[in-house]
C-alpha positions as CSV (number, residue, x, y, z in Angstrom):
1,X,22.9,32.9,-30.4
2,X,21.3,33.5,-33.3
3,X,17.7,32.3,-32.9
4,X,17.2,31.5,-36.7
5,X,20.5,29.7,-36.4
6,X,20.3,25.9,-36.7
7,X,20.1,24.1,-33.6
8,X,21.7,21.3,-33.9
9,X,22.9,19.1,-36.8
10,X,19.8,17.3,-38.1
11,X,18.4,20.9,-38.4
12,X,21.4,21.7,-40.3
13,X,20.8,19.3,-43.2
14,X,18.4,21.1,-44.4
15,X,19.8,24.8,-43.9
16,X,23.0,23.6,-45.5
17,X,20.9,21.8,-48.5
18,X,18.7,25.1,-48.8
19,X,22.2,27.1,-48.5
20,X,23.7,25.0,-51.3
21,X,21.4,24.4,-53.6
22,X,17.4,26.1,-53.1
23,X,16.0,25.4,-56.3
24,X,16.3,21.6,-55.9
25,X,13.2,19.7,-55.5
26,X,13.4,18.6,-51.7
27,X,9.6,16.6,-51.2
28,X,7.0,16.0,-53.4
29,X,3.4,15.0,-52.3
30,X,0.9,14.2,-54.5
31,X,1.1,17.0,-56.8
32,X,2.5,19.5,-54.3
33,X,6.2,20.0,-54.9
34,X,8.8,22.3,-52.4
35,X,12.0,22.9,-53.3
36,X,14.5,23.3,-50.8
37,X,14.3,27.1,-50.2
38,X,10.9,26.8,-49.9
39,X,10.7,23.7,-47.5
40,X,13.6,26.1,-45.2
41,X,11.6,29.3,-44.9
42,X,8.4,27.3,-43.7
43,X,10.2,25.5,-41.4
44,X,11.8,29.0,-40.1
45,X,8.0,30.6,-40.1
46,X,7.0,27.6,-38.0
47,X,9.5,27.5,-35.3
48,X,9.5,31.2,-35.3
49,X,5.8,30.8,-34.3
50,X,7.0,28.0,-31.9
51,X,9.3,30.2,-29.9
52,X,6.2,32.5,-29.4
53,X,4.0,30.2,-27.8
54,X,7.0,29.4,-25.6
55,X,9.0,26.3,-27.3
56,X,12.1,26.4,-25.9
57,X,15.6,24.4,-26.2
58,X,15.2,20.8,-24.2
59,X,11.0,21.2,-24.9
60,X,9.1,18.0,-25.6
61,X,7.3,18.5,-28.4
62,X,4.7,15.7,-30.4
63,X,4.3,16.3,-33.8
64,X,0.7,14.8,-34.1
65,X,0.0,15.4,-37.9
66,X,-0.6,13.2,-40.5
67,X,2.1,11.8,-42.5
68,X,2.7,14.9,-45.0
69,X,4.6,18.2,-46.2
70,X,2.9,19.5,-43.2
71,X,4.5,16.9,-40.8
72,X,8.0,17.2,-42.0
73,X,7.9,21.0,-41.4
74,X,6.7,20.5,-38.1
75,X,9.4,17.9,-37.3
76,X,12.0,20.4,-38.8
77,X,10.8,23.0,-37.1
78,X,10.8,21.7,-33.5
79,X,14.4,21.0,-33.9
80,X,14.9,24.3,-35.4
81,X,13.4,25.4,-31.7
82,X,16.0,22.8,-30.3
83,X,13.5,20.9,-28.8
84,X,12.7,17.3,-28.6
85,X,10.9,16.2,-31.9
86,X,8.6,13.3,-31.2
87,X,6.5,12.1,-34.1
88,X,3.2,10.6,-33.3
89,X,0.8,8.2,-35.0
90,X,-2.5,10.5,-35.5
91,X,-4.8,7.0,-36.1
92,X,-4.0,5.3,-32.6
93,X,-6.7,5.8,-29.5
94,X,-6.3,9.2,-28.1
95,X,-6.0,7.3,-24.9
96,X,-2.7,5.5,-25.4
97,X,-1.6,9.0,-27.5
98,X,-1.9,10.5,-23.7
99,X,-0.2,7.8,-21.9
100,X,2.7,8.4,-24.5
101,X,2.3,12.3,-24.0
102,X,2.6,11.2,-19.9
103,X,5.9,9.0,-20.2
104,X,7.4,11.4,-22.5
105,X,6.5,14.5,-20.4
106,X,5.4,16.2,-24.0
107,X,4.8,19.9,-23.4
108,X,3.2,20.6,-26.9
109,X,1.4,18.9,-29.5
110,X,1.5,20.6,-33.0
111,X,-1.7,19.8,-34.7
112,X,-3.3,19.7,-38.0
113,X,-6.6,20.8,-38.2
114,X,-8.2,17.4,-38.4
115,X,-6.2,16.3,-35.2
116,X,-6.5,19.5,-33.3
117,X,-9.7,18.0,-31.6
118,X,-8.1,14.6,-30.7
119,X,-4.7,16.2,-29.3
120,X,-7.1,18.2,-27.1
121,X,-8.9,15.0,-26.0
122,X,-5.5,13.4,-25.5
123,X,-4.4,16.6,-23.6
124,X,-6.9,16.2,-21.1
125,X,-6.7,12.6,-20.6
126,X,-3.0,13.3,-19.4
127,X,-4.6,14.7,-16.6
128,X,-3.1,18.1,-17.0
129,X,-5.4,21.1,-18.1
130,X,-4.3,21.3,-22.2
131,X,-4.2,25.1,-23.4
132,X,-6.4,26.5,-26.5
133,X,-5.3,25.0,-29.7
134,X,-4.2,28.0,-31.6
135,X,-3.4,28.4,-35.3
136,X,0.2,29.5,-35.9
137,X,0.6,29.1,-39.3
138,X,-1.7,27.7,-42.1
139,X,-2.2,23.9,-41.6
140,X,-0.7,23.8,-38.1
141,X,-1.4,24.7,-34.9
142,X,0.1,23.8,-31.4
143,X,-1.7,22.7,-28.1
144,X,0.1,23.2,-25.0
145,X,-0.6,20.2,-22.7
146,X,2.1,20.3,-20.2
147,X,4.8,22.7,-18.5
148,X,6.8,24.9,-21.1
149,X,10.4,24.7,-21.3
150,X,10.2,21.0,-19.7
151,X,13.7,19.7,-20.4
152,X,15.5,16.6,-21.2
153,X,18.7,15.3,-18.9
154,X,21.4,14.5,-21.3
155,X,20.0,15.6,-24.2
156,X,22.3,19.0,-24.5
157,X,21.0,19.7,-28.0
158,X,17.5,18.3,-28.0
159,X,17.0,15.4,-30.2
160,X,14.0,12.8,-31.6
161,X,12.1,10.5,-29.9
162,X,10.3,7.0,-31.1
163,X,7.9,5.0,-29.4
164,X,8.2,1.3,-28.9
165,X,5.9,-1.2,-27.0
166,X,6.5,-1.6,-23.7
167,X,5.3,-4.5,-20.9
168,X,3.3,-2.0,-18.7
169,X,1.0,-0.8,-21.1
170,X,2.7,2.4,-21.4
171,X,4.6,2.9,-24.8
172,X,8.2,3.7,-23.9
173,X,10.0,7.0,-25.3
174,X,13.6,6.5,-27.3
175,X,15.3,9.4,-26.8
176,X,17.7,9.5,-30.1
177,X,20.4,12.5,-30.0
178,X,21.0,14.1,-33.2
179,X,24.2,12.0,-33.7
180,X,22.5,8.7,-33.1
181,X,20.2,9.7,-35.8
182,X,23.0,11.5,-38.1
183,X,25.7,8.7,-37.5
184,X,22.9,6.5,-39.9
185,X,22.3,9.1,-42.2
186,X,25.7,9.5,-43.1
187,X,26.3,5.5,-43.3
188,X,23.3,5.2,-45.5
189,X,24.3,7.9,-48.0
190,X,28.2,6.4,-48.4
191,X,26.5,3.0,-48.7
192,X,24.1,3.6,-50.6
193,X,26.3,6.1,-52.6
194,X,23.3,8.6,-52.6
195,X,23.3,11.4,-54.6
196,X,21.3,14.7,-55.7
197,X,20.1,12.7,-58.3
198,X,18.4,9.8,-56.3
199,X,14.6,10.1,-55.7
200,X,13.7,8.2,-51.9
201,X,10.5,6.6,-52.0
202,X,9.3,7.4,-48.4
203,X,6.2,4.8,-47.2
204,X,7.0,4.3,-43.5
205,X,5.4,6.0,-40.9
206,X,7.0,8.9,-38.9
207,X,7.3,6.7,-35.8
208,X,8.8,4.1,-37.4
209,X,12.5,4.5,-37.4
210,X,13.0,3.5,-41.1
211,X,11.4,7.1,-41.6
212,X,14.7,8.8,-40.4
213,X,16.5,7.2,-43.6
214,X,14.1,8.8,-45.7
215,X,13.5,11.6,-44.0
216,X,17.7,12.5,-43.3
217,X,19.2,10.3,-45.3
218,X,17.7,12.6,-48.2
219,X,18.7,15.8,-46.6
220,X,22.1,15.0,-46.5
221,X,22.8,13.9,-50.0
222,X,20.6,16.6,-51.1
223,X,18.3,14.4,-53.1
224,X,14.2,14.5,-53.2
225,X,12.2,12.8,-50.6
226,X,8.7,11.5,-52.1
227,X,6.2,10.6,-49.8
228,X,3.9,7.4,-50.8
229,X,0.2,8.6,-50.5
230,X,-1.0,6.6,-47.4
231,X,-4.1,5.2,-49.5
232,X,-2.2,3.4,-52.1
233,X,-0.4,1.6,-49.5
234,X,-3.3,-0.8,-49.5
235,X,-3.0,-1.5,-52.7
236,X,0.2,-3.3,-53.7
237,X,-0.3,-2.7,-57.4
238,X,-0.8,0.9,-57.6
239,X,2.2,1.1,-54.9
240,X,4.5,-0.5,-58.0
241,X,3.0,2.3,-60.1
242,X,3.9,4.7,-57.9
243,X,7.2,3.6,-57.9
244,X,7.7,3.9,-61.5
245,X,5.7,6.8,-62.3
246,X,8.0,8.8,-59.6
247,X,11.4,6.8,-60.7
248,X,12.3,5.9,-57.5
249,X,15.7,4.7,-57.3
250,X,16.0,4.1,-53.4
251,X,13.0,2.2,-51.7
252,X,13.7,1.0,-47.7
253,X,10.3,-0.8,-46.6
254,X,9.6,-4.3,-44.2
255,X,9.3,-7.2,-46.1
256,X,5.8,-7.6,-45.8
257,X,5.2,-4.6,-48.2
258,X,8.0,-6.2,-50.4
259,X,5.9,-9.5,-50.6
260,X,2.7,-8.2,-50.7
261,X,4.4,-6.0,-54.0
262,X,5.5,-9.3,-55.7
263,X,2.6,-11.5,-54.7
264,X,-0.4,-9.0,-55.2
265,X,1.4,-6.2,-57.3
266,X,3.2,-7.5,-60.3
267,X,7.0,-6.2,-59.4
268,X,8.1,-8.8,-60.8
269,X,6.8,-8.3,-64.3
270,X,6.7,-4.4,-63.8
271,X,9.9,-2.6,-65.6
272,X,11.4,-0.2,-62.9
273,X,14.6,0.5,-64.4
274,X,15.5,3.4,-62.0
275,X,15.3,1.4,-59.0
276,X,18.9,0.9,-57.3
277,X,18.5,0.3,-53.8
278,X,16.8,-2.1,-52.4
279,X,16.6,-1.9,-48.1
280,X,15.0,-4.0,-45.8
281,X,14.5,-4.4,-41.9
282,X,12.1,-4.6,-39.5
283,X,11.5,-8.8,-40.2
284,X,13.0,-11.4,-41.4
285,X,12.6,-11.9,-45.3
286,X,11.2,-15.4,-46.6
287,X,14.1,-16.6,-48.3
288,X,12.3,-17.9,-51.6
289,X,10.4,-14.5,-52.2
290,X,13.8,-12.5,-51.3
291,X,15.8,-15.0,-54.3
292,X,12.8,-14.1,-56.5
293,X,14.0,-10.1,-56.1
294,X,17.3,-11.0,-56.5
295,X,16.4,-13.0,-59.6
296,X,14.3,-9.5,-60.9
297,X,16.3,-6.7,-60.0
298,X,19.6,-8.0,-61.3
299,X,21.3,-4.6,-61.2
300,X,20.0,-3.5,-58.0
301,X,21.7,-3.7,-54.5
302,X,19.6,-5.4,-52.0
303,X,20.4,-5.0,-48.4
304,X,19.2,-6.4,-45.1
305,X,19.3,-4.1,-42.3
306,X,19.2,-5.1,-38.8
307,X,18.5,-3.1,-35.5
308,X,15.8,-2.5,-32.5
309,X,14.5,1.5,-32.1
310,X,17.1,2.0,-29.3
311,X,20.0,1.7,-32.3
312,X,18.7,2.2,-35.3
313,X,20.9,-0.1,-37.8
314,X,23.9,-1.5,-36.3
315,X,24.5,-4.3,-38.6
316,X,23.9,-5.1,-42.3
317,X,24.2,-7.5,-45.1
318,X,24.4,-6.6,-48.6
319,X,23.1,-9.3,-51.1
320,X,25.3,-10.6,-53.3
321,X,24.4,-10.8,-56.9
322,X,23.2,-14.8,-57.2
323,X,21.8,-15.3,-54.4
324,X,19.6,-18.2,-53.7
325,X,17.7,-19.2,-50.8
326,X,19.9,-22.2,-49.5
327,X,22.9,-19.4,-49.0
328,X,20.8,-18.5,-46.3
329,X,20.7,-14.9,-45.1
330,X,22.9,-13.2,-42.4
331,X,22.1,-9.7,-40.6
332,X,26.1,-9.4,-41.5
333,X,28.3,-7.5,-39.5
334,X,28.3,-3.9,-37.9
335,X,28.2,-0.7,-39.7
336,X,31.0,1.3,-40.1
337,X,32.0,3.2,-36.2
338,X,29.5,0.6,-34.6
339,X,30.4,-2.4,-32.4
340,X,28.2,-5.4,-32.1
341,X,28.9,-8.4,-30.0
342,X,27.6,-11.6,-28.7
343,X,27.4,-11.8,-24.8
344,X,26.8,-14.9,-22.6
345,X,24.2,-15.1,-19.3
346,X,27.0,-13.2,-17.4
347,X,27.3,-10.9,-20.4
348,X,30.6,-11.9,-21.3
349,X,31.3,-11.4,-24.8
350,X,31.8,-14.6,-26.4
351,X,32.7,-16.1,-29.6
352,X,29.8,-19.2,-29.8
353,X,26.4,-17.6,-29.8
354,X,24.3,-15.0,-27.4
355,X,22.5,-12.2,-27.2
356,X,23.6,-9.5,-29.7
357,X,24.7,-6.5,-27.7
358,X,25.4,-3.2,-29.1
359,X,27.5,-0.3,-28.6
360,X,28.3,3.0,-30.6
361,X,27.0,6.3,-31.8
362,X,23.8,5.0,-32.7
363,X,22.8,3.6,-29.4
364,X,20.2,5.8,-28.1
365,X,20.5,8.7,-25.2
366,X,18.0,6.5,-23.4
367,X,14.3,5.7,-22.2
368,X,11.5,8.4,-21.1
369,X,9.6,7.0,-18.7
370,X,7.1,9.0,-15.7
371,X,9.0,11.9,-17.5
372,X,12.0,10.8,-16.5
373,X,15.4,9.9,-18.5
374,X,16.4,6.0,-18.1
375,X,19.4,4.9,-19.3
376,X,19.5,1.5,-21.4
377,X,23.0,-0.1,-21.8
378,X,24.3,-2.4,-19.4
379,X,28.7,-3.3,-18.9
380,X,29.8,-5.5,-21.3
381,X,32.6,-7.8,-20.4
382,X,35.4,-8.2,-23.3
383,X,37.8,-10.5,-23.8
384,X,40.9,-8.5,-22.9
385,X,39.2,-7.8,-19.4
386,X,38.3,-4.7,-20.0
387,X,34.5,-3.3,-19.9
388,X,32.2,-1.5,-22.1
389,X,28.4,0.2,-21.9
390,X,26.3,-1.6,-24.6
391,X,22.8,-2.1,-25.3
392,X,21.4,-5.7,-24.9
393,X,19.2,-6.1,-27.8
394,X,17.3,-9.2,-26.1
395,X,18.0,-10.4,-29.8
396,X,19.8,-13.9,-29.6
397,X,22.2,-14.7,-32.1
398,X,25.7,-17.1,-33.6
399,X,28.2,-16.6,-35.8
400,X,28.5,-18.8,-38.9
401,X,31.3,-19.9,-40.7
402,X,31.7,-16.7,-42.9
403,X,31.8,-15.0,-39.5
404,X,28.8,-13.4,-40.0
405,X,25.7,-13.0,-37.4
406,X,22.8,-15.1,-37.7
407,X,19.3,-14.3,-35.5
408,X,18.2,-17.3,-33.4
409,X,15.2,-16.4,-31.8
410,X,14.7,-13.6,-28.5
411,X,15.0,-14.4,-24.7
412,X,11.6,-12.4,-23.9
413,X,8.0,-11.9,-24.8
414,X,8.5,-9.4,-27.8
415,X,7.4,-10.3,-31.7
416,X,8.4,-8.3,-34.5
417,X,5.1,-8.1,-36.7
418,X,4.8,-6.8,-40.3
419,X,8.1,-4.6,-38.9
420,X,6.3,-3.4,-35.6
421,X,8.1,-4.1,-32.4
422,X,5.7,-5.7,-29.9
423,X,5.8,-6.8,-26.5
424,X,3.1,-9.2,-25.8
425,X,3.1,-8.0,-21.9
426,X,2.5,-4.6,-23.5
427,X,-1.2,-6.1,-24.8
428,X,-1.8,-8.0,-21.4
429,X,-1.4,-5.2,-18.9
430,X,-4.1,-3.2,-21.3
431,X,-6.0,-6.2,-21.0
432,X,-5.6,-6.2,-17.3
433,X,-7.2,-3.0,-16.7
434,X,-10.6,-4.7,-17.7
435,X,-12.9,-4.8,-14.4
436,X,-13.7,-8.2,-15.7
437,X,-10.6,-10.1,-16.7
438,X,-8.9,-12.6,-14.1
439,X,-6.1,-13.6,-16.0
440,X,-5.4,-12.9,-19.9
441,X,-1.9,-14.4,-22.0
442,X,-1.0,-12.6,-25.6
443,X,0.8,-15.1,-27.5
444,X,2.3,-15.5,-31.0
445,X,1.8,-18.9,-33.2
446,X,4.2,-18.6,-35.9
447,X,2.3,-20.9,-37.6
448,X,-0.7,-19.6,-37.9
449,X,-2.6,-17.9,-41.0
450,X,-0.9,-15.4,-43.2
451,X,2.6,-16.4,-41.5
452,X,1.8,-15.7,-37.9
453,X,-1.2,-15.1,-35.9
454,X,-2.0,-13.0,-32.3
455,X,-3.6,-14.9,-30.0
456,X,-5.2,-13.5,-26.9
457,X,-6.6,-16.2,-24.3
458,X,-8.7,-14.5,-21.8
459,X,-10.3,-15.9,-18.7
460,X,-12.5,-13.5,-17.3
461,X,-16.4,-13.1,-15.8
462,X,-19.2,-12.1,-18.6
463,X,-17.2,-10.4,-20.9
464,X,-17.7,-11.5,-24.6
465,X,-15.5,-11.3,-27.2
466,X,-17.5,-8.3,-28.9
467,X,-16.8,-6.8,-25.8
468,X,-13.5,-7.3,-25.3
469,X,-12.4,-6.5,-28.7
470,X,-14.1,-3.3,-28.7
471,X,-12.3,-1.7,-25.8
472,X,-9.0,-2.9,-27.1
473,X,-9.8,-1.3,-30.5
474,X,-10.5,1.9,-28.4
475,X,-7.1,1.6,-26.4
476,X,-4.7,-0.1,-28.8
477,X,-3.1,0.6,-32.1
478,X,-3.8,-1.7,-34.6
479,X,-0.6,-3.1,-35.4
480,X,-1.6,-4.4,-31.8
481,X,-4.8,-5.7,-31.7
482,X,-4.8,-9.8,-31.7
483,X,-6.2,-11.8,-34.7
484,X,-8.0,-13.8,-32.5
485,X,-9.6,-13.8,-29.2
486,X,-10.1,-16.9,-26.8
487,X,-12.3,-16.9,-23.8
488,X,-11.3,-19.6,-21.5
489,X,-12.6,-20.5,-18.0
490,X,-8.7,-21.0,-17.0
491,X,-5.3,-20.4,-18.3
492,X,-3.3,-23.0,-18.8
493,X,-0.2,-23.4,-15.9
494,X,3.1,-24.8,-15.8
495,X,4.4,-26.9,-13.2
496,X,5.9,-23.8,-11.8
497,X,2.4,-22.2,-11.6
498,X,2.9,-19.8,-14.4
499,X,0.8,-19.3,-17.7
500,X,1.5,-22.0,-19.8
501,X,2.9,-19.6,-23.2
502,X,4.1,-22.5,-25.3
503,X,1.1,-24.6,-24.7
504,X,-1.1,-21.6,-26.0
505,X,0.5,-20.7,-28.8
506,X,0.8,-24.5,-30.3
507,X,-2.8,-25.1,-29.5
508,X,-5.5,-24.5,-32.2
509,X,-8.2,-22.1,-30.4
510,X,-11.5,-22.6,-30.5
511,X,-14.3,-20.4,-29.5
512,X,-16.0,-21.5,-26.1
């Protein structure tokens, strides 16, 4: 095989775009600009370099850069190597960085200079013995941290890997084949009726899987990826500048960026004529600030997009034009080659209400977890007797009278908050591993400030707030870290003698 061949086909999006058409802006930075050809041959230099420090097909590989030029040639270039591509968030603790780096089995991190010292910290709090960061081509290194050549079961042609919350404290590893993530792509660009012409507004972070629309969904219809400087994100009004100043005519974000753009940033009274496409996912959209985009962007399609990590989008709704908050709002029906269904307690598939159960080319390969492949779909039951693998979303959902799904709530512990994935027992087994803490609950109170608040009620021996809070900022991400902490002498119990959840979350806490 030809080594500089393409691997597999996300890798080929990019060596066919390059192929087809070089001179074509493919990202743009800031003021840094690469066409196609030019994006190709660094990705070639890189995993070239990759292969000599002994990257091999079925390698784990964490891309621990910041969001960038520099990061998308390092993703490229791992699966030019036909490895594993894992994108990693470069502002969480090094310790939980390791912990993923454990699960995963990561063999390498590639590095930017700034994080070249942290990826060596997070190397050695694996456990193993990292290798010497070494500089392979300007802007990016590599440090080995675990065996070469560590491959994946089931993978066959490598593939990408996201990180969701999981309820031991140690992040769990989606292992996405390159169809899972290319079955998407290709239902974004036909939906979306992408073009060469259409300029992607990217603002999600790599380990978010809205970044593989960006990322792919451009590659495939051959149209220019712009990255949203990180520092503008805080500040919704120069984000609506961006977006006119770069035309942006496809923008796929959570709807708390959304409101925060029509609330703090003017979007509503900002002229973007060269926005088309509207996405949004991750969260359910307050219905009055969603009619007020409708009522805006006349001309443009909004859609709602709805799937966990381990599908990507399986369902969606498109908008229609009029829409007003008591139409109510649907995550629709499945995407095109995808099956969705509603399953009882037995999981039978049934036709009343359930959990939303998923089955298709974007379901995920599976979990890593202890460096070991999981799988994560369970027999369905269907009605003509017949069974069928799916993945059980934990989602719980009905159909309404247009036959459409509508969410109802989750049988578990997780949240979704501003688009993040949580599971609450992820934050209470970190917790846990405090020398002081007896007993600790994490718990979500929709009704709290700002649309929601995370509560953390702690009963432990001497430990103060200040205390606590500090070595959760040191171990958690801070999508993660509660709003508010309670110290209690006791947790609250149930008659069943378990912590007392609903009791905690519609209490107002007050500081003892």
């Amino acid at each position: 095989m030809n080594p500089d061949a393409p691997w597999g086909p996300l890798d080929a999006l990019l060596a066919s775009a390059a192929h087809d058409h070089p001179d074509r802006a493919a990202v743009v930075e800031g003021e840094q600009s690469l066409t196609y050809a030019e994006l190709e041959g660094r990705v070639r230099e890189l995993a070239a370099r990759l292969r000599s420090v002994g990257v091999r097909p079925g390698a784990r590989v964490g891309v621990y850069v910041p969001k960038g030029v520099d990061a998308l040639v390092a993703l490229y270039a791992a699966l030019r190597c036909g490895a594993v591509a894992a994108p990693l968030d470069v502002k969480v603790p090094p310790e939980r960085t390791a912990r993923m780096a454990v699960n995963a089995a990561l063999g390498f991190l590639i590095t930017a200079p700034r994080t070249a010292a942290s990826a060596t910290l997070a190397g050695e709090l694996t456990g193993q013995v990292p290798g010497r960061a070494e500089t392979l081509v300007p802007g990016l290194g590599a440090v080995p941290i675990g065996p070469p050549g560590n491959s994946v079961p089931q993978s066959g042609d490598g593939g990408y890997l996201l990180f969701t919350s999981g309820s031991t404290g140690w992040p769990k590893g989606v292992l996405l084949s390159h169809e899972n993530v290319l079955h998407f792509a290709r239902w974004t660009v036909e939906q979306f009726e992408l073009t060469f012409s259409d300029r992607i507004g990217s603002q999600a972070s790599l380990t978010f899987d809205l970044s593989t629309f960006d990322i792919f969904g451009s590659g495939l219809a051959g149209a220019c990826l712009v990255l949203l400087p990180e520092p503008l994100k805080a500040f919704p009004r120069d984000v609506v500048g961006w977006l006119r100043s770069h035309r942006i005519s496809a923008f796929y974000a959570v709807p708390t960026l959304y409101q925060a753009l029509l609330r703090q940033g003017g979007i509503a009274t900002a002229p973007l004529p060269d926005l088309r496409v509207i996405a949004f996912a991750g969260e359910p959209f307050p219905v009055g600030d969603l009619e007020e985009y409708v009522s805006v962007f006349e001309a443009a399609d909004l859609y709602n997009l709805y799937g966990p990590t381990e599908t990507n989008v399986c369902t969606f709704e498109k908008v229609a034009r009029g829409w007003s908050a008591s139409d109510g709002l649907s995550i629709g029906r499945a995407i095109s080659g995808v099956q969705v269904h509603l399953v009882d307690g037995e999981h039978r598939v049934t036709s009343d209400e359930g959990e939303i159960a998923v089955s298709g080319p974007t379901v995920a390969l599976g979990y890593l977890q202890n460096g070991r492949h999981h799988t994560l779909t369970s027999p369905i039951l269907l009605a003509d007797g017949s069974t069928r693998p799916a993945y059980l979303t934990g989602d719980l959902g009905y159909y309404g009278t247009e036959g459409k799904i509508h969410l109802r709530g989750r049988r578990d512990h997780q949240i979704k908050r501003r688009g993040h994935r949580i599971d609450l027992q992820d934050i209470e087994s970190v917790v846990q591993e405090f020398a002081s803490v007896r007993g600790c609950a994490a718990v979500w109170a929709p009704d709290g400030a700002g649309g929601g608040e995370l509560r953390l009620h702690v009963a432990a021996d001497g430990a103060t707030e200040e205390q606590l809070r500090a070595l959760l900022v040191s171990a958690l991400p801070r999508h993660m870290l509660p709003d508010r902490i309670h110290l209690m002498e006791e947790l609250p119990l149930t008659e069943r003698g378990k912590v007392d959840r609903e009791a905690l979350a519609s209490a107002e806490p007050t500081r003892e």
